[in-house]
N, C-alpha and C positions, 0 to 999 in steps of 0.2 A: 543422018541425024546425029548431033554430037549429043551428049547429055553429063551435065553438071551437077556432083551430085556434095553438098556442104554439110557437116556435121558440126553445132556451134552447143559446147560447154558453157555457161555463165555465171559468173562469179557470184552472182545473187539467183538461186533458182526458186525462189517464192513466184507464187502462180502471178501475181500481177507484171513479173520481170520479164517471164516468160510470153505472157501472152503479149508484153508491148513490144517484146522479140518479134514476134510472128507478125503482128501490125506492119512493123516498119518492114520486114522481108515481104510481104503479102504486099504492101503498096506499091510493089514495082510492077503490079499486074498493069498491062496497056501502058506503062508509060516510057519503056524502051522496048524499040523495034523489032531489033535481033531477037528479044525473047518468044519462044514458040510457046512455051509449057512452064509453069510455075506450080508446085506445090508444097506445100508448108507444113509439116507437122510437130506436135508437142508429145513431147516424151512422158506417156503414162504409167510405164512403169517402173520407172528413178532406181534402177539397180546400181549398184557402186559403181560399173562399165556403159552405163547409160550413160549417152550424151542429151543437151536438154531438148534443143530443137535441128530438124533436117529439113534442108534446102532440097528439092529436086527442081532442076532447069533443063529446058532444051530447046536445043540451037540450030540451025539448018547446016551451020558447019564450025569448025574451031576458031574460026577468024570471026564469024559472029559471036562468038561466046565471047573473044579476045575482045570484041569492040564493045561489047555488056561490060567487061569489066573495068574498062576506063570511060563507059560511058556519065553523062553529066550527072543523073539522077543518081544511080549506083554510090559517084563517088559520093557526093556533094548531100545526098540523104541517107541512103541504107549504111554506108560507109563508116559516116559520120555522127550518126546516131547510135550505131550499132556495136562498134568497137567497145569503146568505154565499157561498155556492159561487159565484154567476151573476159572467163580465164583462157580461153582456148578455141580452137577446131582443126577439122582436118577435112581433105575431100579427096574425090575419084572423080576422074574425067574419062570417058570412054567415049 
């Protein structure tokens, strides 16, 4: 099991930014293969070292993960929708 794990800061953290954060990361549930596990959470307690929202994924191995991230939907929706919102992120791959 690989597991992907995304921390994404956003330049506008008002509850509605946030939650269309989560929408568009949450819509990749079923719709690429590689992904085993998706879970999505919103950051409730917005300390000054809070990030807003975390990605948990997991993958059967690193090349499936490798192929989630150049896959269609990824780029071409979460990618692309999602950026413009981001100041930031950071992640851990184990």
């Amino acid at each position: 099991m690989f597991t992907h794990i995304v921390l994404f800061k956003l330049k506008d953290s008002r509850k509605e930014n946030m939650e269309r954060a989560k929408e568009i990361l949450s819509s990749m549930d079923g719709k690429i293969p590689e992904l085993k596990y998706l879970e999505v959470g919103v950051d409730i307690i917005r300390s000054d070292r809070s990030y807003d929202i975390a990605l948990i994924t997991r993958f059967d191995s690193r090349e499936d993960m490798d192929r989630y991230q150049v896959s269609e939907y990824h780029v071409n929706h979460v990618i692309k929708n999602l950026k413009p919102m981001l100041e930031g992120s950071v992640a851990l791959d184990y």
